[in-house]
ROLUM-671435 format. One record per atom (N, C-alpha, C): residue number from 1; atom name; residue in one letter; x, y, z. Coordinates in Angstrom, 1 decimal, padded with zeros to 4 digits. Example, Ala and Ser with C-alpha at 12.3 -4.5 7.8 and 13.67 -1.06 7.14 Angstrom:
+------+------+------+--------+--------+--------+
| roti | kedo | pafi |     xx |     yy |     zz |
+------+------+------+--------+--------+--------+
|    1 |    N |    A |  013.2 | -005.7 |  007.8 |
|    1 |   CA |    A |  012.3 | -004.5 |  007.8 |
|    1 |    C |    A |  013.2 | -003.3 |  007.8 |
|    2 |    N |    S |  012.8 | -002.2 |  007.1 |
|    2 |   CA |    S |  013.7 | -001.1 |  007.1 |
|    2 |    C |    S |  012.9 |  000.0 |  007.9 |
+------+------+------+--------+--------+--------+
END
This chain:
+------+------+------+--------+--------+--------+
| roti | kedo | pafi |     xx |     yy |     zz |
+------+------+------+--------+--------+--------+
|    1 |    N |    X |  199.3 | -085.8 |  067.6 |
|    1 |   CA |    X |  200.7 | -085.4 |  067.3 |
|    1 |    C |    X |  200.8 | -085.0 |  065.9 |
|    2 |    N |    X |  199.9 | -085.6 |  064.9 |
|    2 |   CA |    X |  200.5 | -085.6 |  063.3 |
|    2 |    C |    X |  200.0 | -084.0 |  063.3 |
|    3 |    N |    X |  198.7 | -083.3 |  063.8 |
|    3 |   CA |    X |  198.2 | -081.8 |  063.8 |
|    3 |    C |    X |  199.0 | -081.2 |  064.7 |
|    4 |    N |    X |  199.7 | -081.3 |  065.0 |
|    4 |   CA |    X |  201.2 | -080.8 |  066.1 |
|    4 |    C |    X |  202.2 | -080.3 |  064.9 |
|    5 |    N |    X |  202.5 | -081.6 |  064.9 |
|    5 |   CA |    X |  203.7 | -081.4 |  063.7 |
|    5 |    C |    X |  203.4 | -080.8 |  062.3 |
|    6 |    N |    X |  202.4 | -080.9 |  061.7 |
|    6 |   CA |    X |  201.6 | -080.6 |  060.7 |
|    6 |    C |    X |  201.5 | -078.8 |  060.9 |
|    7 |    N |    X |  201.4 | -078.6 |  062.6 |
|    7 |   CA |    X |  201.4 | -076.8 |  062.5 |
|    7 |    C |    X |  202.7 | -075.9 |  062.5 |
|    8 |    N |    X |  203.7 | -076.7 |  063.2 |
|    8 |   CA |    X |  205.2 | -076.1 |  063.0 |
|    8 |    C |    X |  206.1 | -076.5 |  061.8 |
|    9 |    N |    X |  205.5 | -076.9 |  061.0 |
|    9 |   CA |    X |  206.1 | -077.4 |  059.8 |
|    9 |    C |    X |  207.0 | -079.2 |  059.9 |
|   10 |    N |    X |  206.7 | -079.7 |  060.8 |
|   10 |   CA |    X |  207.3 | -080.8 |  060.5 |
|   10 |    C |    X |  206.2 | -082.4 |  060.7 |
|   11 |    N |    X |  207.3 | -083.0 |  060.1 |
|   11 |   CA |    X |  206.3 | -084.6 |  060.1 |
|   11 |    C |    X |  206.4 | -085.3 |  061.6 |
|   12 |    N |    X |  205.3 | -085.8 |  061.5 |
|   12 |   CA |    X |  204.8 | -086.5 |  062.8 |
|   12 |    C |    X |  206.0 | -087.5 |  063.2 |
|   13 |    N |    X |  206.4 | -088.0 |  062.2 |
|   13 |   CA |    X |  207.6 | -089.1 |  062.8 |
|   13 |    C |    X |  208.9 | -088.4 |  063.2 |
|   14 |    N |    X |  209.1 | -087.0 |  062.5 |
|   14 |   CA |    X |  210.2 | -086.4 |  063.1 |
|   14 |    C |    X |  210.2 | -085.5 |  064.4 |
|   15 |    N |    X |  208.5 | -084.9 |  064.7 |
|   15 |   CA |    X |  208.3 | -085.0 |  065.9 |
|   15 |    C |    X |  208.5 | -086.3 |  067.5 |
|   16 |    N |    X |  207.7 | -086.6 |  067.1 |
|   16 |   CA |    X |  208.3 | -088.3 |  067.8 |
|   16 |    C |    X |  209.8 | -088.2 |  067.9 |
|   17 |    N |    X |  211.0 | -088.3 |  066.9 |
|   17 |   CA |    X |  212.0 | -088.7 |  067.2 |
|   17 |    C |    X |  212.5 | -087.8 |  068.2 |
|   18 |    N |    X |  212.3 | -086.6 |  067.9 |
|   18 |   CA |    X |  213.1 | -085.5 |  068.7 |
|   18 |    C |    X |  212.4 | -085.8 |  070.4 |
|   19 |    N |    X |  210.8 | -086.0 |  070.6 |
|   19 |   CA |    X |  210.4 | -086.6 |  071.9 |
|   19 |    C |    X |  211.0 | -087.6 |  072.6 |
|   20 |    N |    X |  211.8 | -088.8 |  071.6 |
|   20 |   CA |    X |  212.2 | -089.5 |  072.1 |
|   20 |    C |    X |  213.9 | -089.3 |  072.6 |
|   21 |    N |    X |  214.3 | -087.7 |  072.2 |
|   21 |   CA |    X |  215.7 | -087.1 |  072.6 |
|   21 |    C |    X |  216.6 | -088.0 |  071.6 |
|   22 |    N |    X |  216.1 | -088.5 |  069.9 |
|   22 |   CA |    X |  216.8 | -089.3 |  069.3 |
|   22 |    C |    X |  217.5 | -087.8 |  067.9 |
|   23 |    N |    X |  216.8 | -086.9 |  068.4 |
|   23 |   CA |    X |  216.9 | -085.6 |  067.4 |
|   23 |    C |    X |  217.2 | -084.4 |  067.8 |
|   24 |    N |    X |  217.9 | -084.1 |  067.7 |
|   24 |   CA |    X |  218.1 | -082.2 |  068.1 |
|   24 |    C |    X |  217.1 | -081.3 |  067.9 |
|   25 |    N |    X |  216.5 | -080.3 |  068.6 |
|   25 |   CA |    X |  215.5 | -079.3 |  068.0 |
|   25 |    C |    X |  216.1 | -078.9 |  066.9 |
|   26 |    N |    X |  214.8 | -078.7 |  065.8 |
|   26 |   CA |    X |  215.5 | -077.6 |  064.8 |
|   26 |    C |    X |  215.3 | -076.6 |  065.5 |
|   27 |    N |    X |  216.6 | -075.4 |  064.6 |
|   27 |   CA |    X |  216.7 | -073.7 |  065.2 |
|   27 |    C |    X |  215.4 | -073.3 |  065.4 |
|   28 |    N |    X |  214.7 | -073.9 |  063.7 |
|   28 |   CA |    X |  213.0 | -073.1 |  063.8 |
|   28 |    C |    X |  212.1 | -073.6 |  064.7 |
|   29 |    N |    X |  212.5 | -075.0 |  065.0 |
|   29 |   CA |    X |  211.0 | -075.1 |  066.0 |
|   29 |    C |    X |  210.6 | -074.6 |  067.0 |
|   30 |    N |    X |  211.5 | -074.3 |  067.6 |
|   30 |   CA |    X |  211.1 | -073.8 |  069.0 |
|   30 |    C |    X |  210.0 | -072.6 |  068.8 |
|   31 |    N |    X |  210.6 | -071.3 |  067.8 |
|   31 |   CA |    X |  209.6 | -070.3 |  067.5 |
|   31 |    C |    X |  208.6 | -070.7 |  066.8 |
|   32 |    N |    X |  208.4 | -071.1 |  066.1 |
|   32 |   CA |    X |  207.5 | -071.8 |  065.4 |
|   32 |    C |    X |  206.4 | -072.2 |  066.5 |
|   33 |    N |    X |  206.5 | -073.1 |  067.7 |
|   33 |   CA |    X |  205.6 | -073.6 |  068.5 |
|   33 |    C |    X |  205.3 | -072.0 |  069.1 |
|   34 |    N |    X |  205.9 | -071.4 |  069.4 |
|   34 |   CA |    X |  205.8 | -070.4 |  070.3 |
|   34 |    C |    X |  204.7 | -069.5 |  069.5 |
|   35 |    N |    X |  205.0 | -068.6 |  068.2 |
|   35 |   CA |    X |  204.3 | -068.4 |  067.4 |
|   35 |    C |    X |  202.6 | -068.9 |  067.6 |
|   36 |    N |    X |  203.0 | -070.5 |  066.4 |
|   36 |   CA |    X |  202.0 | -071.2 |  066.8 |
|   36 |    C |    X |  200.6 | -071.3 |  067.6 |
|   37 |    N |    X |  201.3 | -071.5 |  068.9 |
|   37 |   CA |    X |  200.9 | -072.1 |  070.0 |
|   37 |    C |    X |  200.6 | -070.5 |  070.9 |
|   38 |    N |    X |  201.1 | -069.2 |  070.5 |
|   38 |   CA |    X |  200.6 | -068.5 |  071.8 |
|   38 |    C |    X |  201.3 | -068.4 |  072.8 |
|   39 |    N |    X |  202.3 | -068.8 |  073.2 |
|   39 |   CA |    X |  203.0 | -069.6 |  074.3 |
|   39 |    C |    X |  203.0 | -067.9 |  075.9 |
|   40 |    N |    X |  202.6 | -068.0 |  076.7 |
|   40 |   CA |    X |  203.0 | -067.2 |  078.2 |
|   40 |    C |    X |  204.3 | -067.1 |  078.0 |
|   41 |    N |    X |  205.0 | -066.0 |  078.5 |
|   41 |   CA |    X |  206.0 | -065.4 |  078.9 |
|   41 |    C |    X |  206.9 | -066.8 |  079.8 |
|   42 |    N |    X |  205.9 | -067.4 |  080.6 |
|   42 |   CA |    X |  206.6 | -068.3 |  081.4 |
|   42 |    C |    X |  207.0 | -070.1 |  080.2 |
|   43 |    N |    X |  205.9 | -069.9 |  079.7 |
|   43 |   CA |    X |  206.0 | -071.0 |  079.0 |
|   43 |    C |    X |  207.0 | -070.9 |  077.8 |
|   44 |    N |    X |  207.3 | -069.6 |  077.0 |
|   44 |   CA |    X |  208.2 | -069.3 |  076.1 |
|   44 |    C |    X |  209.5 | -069.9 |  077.0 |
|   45 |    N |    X |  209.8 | -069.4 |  078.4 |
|   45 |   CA |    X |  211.6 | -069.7 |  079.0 |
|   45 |    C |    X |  211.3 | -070.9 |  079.2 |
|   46 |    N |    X |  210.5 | -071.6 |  079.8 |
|   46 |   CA |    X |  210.4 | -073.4 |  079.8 |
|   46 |    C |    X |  210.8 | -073.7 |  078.6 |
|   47 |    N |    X |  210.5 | -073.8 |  077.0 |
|   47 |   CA |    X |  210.7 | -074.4 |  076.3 |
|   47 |    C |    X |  212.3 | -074.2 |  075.5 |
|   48 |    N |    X |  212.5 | -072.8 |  076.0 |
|   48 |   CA |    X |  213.5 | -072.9 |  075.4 |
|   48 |    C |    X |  214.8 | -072.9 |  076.4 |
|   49 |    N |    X |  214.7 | -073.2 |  077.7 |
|   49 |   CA |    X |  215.4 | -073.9 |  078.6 |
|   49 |    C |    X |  215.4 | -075.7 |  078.1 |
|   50 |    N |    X |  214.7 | -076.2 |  077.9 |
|   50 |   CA |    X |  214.2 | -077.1 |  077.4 |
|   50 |    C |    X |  215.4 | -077.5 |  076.0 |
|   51 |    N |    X |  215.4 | -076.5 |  075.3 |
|   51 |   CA |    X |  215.8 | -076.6 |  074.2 |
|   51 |    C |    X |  217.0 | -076.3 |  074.4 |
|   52 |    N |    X |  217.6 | -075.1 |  075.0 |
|   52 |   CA |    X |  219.1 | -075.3 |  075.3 |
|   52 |    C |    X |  219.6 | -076.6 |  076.3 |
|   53 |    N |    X |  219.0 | -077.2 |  076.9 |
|   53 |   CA |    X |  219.1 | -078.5 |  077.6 |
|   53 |    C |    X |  219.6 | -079.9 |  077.0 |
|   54 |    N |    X |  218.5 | -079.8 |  075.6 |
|   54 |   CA |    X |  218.8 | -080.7 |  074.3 |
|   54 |    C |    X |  220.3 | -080.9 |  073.7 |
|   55 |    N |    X |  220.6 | -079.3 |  073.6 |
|   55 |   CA |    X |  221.7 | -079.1 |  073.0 |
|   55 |    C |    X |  223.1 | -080.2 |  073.5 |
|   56 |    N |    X |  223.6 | -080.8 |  072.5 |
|   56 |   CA |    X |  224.7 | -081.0 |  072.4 |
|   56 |    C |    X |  226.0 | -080.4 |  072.3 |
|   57 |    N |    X |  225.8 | -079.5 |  071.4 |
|   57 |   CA |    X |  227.1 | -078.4 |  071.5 |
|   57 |    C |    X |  226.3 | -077.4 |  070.9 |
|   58 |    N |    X |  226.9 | -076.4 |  071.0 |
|   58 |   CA |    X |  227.2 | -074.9 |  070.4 |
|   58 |    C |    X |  227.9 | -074.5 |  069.2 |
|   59 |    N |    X |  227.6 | -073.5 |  068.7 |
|   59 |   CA |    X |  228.4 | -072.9 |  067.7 |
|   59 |    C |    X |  228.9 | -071.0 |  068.2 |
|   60 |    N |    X |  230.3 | -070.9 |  068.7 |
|   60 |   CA |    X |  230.2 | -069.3 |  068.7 |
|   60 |    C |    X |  231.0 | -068.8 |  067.2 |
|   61 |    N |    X |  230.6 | -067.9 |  066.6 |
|   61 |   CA |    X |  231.1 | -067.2 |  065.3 |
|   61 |    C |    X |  232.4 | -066.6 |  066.1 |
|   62 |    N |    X |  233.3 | -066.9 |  065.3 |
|   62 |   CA |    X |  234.6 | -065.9 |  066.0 |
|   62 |    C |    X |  235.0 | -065.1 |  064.6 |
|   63 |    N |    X |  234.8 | -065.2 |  063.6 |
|   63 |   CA |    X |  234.9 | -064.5 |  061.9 |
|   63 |    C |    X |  235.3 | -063.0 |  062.6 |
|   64 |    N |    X |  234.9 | -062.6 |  063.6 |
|   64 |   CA |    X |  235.5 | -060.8 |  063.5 |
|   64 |    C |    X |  236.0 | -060.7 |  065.0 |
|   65 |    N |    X |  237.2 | -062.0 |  065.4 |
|   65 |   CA |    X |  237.3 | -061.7 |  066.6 |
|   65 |    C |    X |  239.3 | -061.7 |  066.2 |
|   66 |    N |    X |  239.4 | -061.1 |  066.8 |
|   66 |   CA |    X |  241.3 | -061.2 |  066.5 |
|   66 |    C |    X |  241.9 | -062.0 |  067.4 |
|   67 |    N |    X |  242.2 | -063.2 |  066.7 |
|   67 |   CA |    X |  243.1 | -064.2 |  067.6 |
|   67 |    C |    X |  244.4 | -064.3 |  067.8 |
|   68 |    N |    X |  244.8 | -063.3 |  067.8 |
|   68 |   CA |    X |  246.5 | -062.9 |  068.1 |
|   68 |    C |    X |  246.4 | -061.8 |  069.2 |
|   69 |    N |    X |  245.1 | -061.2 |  069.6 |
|   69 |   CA |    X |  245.4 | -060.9 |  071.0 |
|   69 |    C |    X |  245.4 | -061.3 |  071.9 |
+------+------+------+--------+--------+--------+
END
């Protein structure tokens, strides 16, 4: 695990936490593994089904949307 986390940039214990669903993905990890790791066309939508799964909430930008229509 520590040469896991060690290749997407993060520490072994903050890996762990997020396995243990006590952590949100970071934005970067997911590409980072994929990068990384080589990931199949099938394996890239697993993880990041995976990852939208994790999510808690969302953020949509509305900065250029007009809210008086």
């Amino acid at each position: 695990m520590a040469q896991m986390a060690k290749s997407v940039g993060i520490t072994s214990a903050y890996l762990s936490t997020i396995e243990r669903g006590n952590r949100k993905i970071p934005k970067n990890l997911t590409q980072n593994v994929i990068n990384h790791y080589k990931l199949s066309k099938e394996q890239v939508t697993e993880l990041q089904k995976a990852e939208y799964l994790s999510m808690d909430s969302f953020e949509i930008e509305l900065s250029d949307v007009d809210l008086d229509k």
